[in-house]
N, C-alpha and C positions, 0 to 999 in steps of 0.2 A: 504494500500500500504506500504510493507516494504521492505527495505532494507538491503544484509547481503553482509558480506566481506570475504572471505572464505579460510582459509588457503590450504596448499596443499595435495592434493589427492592421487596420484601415485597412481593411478590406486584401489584405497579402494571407490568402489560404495557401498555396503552396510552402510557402517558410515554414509556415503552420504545423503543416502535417506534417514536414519535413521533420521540424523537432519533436512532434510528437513519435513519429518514428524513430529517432537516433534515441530517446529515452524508452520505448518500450507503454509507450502508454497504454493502458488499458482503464476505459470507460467505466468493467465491469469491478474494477480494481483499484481504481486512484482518481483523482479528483482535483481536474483545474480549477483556479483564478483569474477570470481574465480580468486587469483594469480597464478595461473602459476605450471607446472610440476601436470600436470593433470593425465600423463600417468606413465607404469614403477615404477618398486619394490616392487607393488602389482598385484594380479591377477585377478584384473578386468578392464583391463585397457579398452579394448573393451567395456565393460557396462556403463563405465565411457563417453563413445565420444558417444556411443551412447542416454543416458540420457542426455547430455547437448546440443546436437543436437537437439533433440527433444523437448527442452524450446526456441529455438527460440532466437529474440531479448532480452528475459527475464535472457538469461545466458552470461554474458559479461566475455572472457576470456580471460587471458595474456596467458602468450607463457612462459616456464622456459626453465632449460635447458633436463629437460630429455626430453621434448616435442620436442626441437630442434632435440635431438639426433635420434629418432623415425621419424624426418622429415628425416633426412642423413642416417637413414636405410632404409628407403622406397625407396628413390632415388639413393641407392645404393654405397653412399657417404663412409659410416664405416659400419664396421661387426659388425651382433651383438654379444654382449659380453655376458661373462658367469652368470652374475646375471640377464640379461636382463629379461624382462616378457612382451614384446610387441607384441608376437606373436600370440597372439586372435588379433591383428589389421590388424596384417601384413596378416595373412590367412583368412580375415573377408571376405565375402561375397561381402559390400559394404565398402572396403579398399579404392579405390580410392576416394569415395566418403567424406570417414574419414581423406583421408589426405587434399584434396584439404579444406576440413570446417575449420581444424588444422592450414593449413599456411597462413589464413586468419583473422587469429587471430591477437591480437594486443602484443605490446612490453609495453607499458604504456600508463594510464588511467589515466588524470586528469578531478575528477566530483565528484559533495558534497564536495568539498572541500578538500578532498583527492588527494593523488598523488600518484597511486598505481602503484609498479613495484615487480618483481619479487623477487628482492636480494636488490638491494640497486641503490643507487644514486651517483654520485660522487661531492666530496666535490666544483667543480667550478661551477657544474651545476647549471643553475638554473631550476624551474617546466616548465616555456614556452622552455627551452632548451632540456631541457629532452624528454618529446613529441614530440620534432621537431626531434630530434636522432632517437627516436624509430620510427617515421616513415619513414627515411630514410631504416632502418632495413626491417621495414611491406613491402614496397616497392619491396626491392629486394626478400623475400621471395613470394611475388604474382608475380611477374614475369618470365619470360619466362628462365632467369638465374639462377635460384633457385640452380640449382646440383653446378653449381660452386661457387655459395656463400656460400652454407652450408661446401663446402671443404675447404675452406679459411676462416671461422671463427674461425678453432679450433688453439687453440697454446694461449701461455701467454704474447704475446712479440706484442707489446707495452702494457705495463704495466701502461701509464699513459694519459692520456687528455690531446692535443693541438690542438690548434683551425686550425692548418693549417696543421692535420691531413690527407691524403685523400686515396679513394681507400680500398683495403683490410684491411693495420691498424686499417682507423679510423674503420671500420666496425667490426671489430675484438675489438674494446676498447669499443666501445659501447654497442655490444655483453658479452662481461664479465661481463663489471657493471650493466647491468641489470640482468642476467641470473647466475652472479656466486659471483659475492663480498661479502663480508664478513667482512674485515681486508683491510686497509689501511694507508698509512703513512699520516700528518695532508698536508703533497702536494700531496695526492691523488694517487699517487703509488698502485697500487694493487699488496695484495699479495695470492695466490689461495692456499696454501698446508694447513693451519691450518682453521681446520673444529670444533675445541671446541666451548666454550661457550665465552662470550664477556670478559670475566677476562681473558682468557688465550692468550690474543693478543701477535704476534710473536715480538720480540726487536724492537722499532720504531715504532713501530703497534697501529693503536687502531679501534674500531670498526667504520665502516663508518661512521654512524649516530655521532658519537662523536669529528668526523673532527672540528678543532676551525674552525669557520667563513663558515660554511657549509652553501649554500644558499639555501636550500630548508628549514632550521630550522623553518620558520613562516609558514609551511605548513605540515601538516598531512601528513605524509608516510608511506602507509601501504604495508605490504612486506612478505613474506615467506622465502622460502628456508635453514633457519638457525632454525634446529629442539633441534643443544644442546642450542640455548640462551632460546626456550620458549617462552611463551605467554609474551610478555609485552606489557603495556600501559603505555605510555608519555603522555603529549598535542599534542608530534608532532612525537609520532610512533606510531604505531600496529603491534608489532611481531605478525603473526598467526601460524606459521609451528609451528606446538605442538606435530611432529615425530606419526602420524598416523598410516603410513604403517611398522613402529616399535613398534606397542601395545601403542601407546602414546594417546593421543584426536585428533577428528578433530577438528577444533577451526574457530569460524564465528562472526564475529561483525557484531552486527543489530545496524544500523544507529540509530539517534533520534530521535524524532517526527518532527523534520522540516526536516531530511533528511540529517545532519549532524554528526560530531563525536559527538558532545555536547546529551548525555542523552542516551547516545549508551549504549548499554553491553554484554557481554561479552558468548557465548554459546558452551556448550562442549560437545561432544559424545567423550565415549569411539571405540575406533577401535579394534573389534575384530580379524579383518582379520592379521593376523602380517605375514610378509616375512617369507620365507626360514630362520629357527633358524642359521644356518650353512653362510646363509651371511649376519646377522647383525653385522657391525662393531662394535667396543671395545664402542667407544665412539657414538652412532646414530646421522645417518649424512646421509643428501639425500647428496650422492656423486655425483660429475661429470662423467658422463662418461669421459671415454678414448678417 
């Protein structure tokens, strides 16, 4: 029985299976994580919901933001845009059946000792806070209001955590730090436009993870969505997004033998499948959509 942790996909099923082949995975027998931005930038995005559908409870997923964004093009929320690649979903056969599996997906996973989310955490949060956030999030997304919440997430503004947040805001701040942070003031402030590596934090900035008095620090946070920082390992990270669907690696941590970070390591394919040459940006960066 093993366990792996697995960075983001966008839509690169062949890497996929690749590593899940070079580790021996078995569905019937062990049990992925995926963080988040499953779909999008790659052209498999359809082989990708369909392969992770098909393992059952063995494939535990977050939700990023291109996945969000693929939710709000199905429901007819945002157009889709000109780098998009969701359109094996969108024209799939069993579409509906792909979305309704998608928004039933989770925002964050606290388990092994981990606290996995997509992007990041914010410096007030605590791990029982954050799960409790993201399920207010999973909530609205399985219910019957889904098209008006997916239109009211997007935008930058509230940029920061209070508790007597309520409504669209808070939902909209919760929504970011999980699915889009990056860069932070040490009060928690987010700031969305700088997509470099963790040394190029914008004036005031520094990486989230590096907030003084951050309360998640006595807990593993394993995270994607930031392809310029790279694979790192702390006591209390796991960068995975190692920019796959830019010719970079897929990247997966296999738990320990008790099921912990402790004795874990470290696993890499290369990804052949690279984007459109013509819209990879300067610097590779799973963008936000628009």
């Amino acid at each position: 029985m093993a366990t792996f942790l697995i960075g983001d996909l966008q839509g690169c099923d062949a890497p996929l299976g690749q590593l899940l082949a070079q580790v021996d995975f078995s569905p019937s027998r062990d049990t992925l994580y995926l963080l988040g931005d499953l779909v999008n930038r790659g052209h498999e995005s359809a082989a990708v919901l369909r392969r992770l559908m098909g393992y059952g409870d063995a494939a535990r997923c977050l939700l990023g933001n291109h996945d969000l964004h693929l939710l709000a093009l199905a429901y007819g929320v945002k157009p889709l845009l000109r780098h998009d690649t969701v359109t094996d979903v969108l024209n799939a056969p069993e579409r509906d059946a792909m979305i309704d599996w998608l928004r039933h997906r989770q925002m964050a996973i606290a388990e092994h000792g981990c606290l996995m989310v997509h992007a990041g955490v914010l410096p007030s949060w605590t791990v029982d806070q954050t799960v409790a956030l993201a399920g207010e999030v999973e909530r609205e997304l399985r219910g019957p209001g889904i098209a008006g919440f997916l239109q009211a997430m997007y935008g930058n503004q509230p940029n920061a955590w209070h508790d007597d947040l309520a409504g669209e805001a808070r939902a909209r701040v919760i929504v970011n730090a999980l699915t889009r942070l990056r860069f932070c003031t040490p009060a928690g402030e987010m700031e969305f436009k700088a997509k470099e590596g963790a040394g190029k934090a914008p004036d005031g900035h520094l990486p989230w993870f590096d907030a003084p008095g951050r309360r998640t620090a006595g807990t593993t946070v394993a995270f994607g969505h930031w392809s310029t920082l790279g694979a790192l390992e702390r006591p209390d990270l796991l960068a995975l997004d190692t920019g796959c669907v830019w010719g970079g690696c897929l990247s997966a941590w296999r738990l320990g033998p008790g099921g912990g970070r402790a004795g874990g390591e470290l696993i890499q394919v290369k990804c052949r499948q690279v984007q459109d040459p013509l819209a990879i940006p300067t610097q590779p960066e799973n963008a936000r959509p628009a």
